[in-house]
C-alpha positions in Angstrom: 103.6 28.2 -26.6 105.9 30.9 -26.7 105.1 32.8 -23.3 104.7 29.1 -21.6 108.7 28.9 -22.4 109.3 32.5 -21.9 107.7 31.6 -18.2 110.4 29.1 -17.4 113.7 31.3 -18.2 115.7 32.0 -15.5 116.0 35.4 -14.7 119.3 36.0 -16.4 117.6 34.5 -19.3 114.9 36.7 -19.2 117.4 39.4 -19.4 119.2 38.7 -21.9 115.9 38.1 -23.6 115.0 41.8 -23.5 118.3 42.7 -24.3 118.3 40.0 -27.3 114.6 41.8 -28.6 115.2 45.2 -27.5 118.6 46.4 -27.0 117.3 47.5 -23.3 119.3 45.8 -20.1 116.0 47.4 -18.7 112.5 48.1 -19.7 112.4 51.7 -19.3 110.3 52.4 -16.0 108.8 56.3 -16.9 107.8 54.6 -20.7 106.7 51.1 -19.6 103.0 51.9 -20.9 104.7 52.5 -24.6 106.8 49.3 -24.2 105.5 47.0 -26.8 106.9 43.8 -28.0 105.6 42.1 -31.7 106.1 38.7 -31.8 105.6 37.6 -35.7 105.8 34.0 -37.8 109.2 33.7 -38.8 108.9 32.9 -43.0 111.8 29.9 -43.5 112.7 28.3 -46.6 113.3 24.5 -44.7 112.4 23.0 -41.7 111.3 25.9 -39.1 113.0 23.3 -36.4 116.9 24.3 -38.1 116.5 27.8 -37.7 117.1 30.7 -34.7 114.8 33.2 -33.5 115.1 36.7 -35.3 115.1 40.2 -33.2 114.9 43.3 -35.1 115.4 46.1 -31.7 114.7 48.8 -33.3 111.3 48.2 -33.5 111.0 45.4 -30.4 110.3 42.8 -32.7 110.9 38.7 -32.1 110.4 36.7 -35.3 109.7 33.2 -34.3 109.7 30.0 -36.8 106.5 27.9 -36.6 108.1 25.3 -34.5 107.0 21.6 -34.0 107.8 21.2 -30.2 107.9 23.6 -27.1 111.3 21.8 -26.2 112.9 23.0 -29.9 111.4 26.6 -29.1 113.1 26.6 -25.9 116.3 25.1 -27.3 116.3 27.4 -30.1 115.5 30.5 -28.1 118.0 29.9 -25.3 120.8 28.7 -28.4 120.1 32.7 -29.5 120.4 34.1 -26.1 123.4 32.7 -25.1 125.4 33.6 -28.1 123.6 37.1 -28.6 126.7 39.0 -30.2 126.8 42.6 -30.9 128.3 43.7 -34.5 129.0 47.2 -34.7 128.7 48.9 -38.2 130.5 51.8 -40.5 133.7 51.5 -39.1 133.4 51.1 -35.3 130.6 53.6 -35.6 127.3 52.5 -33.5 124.8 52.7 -37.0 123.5 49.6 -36.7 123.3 46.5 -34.3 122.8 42.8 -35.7 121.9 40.2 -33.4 123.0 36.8 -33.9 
């Protein structure tokens, strides 16, 4: 289910989507063979329908909740992408980024 939505993201979308998993504008062209993307169950305590997708860009994970539809995946995933904020850490000091 999730690569069928992936497929229909605009390509803006699908930039922000790497962005949004990796912390890449771009996949990085002389490393493309070490790119690798996990994309895990996302554990929920409720409804997986309420809840956002999880990146963790350090290590190019997504964490997805078990969702009923493709149309809530896609609604959910492009919710995340479009309000992808960066939150810098330790003062203005780049430690850590959190996605949400």
């Amino acid at each position: 289910m999730f690569w069928e939505v992936f497929d229909d993201l605009t390509e803006d979308q699908k930039k922000a989507f790497l962005w949004f998993v990796t912390g890449f504008e771009r996949v990085p062209v002389l490393d493309l063979e070490k790119f690798k993307m996990k994309i895990k169950d996302q554990q929920v305590q409720g409804p997986p329908d309420q809840f956002y997708p999880k990146a963790h860009t350090c290590f190019s994970d997504l964490e997805l909740p078990l969702y009923s539809t493709k149309e809530i995946m896609q609604t959910r995933l492009t919710e995340a992408l479009s309000s992808n904020k960066i939150i810098f850490k330790d003062a203005g000091t780049e430690l850590g980024r959190c996605l949400v």
